[in-house]
C-alpha positions as CSV (number, residue, x, y, z in Angstrom):
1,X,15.6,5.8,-6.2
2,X,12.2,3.6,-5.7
3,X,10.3,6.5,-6.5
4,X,10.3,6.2,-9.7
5,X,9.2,2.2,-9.8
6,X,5.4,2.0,-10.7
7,X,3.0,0.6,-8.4
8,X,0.5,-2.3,-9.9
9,X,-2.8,-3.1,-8.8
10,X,-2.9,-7.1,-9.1
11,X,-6.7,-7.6,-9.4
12,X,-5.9,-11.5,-9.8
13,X,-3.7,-11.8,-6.7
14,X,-5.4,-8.7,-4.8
15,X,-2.6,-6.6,-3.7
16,X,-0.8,-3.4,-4.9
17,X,2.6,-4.1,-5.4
18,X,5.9,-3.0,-7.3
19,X,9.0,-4.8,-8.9
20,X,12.1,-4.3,-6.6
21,X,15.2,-5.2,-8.1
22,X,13.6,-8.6,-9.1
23,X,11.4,-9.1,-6.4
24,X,8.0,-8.4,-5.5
25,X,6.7,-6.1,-2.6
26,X,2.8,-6.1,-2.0
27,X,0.0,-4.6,-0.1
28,X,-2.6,-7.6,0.1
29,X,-6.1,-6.6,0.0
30,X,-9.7,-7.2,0.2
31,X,-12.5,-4.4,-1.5
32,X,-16.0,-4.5,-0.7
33,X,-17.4,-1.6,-3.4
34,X,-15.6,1.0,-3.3
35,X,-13.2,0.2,-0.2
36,X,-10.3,-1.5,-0.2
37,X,-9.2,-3.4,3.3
38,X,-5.4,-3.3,3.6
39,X,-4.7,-6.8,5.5
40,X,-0.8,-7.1,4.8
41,X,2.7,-5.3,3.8
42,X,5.5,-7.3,2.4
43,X,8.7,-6.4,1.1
44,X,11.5,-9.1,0.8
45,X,13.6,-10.1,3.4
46,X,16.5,-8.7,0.9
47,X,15.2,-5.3,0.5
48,X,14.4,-4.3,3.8
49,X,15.3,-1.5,5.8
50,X,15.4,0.8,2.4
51,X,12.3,2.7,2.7
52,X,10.5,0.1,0.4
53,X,7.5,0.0,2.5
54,X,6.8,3.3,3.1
55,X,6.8,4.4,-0.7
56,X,5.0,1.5,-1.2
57,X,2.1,2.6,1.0
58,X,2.5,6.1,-0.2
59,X,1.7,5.1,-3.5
60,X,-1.4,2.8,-2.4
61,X,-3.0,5.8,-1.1
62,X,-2.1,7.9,-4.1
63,X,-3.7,5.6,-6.1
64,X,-6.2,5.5,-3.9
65,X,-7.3,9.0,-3.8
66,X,-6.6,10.1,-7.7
67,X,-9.8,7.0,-7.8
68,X,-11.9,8.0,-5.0
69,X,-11.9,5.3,-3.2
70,X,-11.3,4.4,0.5
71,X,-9.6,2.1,3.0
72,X,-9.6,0.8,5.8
73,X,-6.1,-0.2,7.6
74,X,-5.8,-4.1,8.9
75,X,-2.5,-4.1,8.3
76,X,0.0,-3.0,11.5
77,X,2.5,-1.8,9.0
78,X,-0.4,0.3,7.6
79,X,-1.6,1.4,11.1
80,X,1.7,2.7,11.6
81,X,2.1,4.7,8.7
82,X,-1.0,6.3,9.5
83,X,-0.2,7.5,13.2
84,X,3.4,9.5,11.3
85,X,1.2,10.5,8.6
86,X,-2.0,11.5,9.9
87,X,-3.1,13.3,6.8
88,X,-3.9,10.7,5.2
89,X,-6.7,9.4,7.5
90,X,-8.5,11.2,4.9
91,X,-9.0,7.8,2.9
92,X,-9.9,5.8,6.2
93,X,-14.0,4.8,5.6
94,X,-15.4,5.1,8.5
């Protein structure tokens, strides 16, 4: 069902982020070039629980591979995905 929402990249308030029923779950971030430093995962207290975190990092890293670019994961939410999902150590700059 959240699938289908589109992610954002917020240049202004640095963080990825999509529209959830109203409210707004984001991936705060830093770049340096072409890196992007994932420092926090958000989703409102409301919407918890659903899975909204996980697509929401999903689509970070889509985003972040169909543009070449990298990242490296501040976030514990983030550090968690990766350890499931170890695929996607592929976008990690070392």
């Amino acid at each position: 069902m959240y699938n289908e929402l589109p992610l954002v990249n917020n240049e202004t308030n640095h963080s990825f982020e999509m529209i959830v029923e109203g409210q707004r779950a984001f991936i705060d971030y830093r770049h340096i070039g072409d890196t992007y430093l994932l420092i926090h995962t958000e989703v409102p207290e409301t919407l918890r629980n659903q899975g909204i975190a996980k697509i929401l990092v999903e689509k970070t890293f889509e985003y972040l591979e169909e543009n070449h670019l990298k990242m490296r994961p501040f976030c514990p939410y983030v550090q968690v995905f990766l350890k499931s999902n170890p695929d996607w150590k592929r976008l990690v700059d070392k």
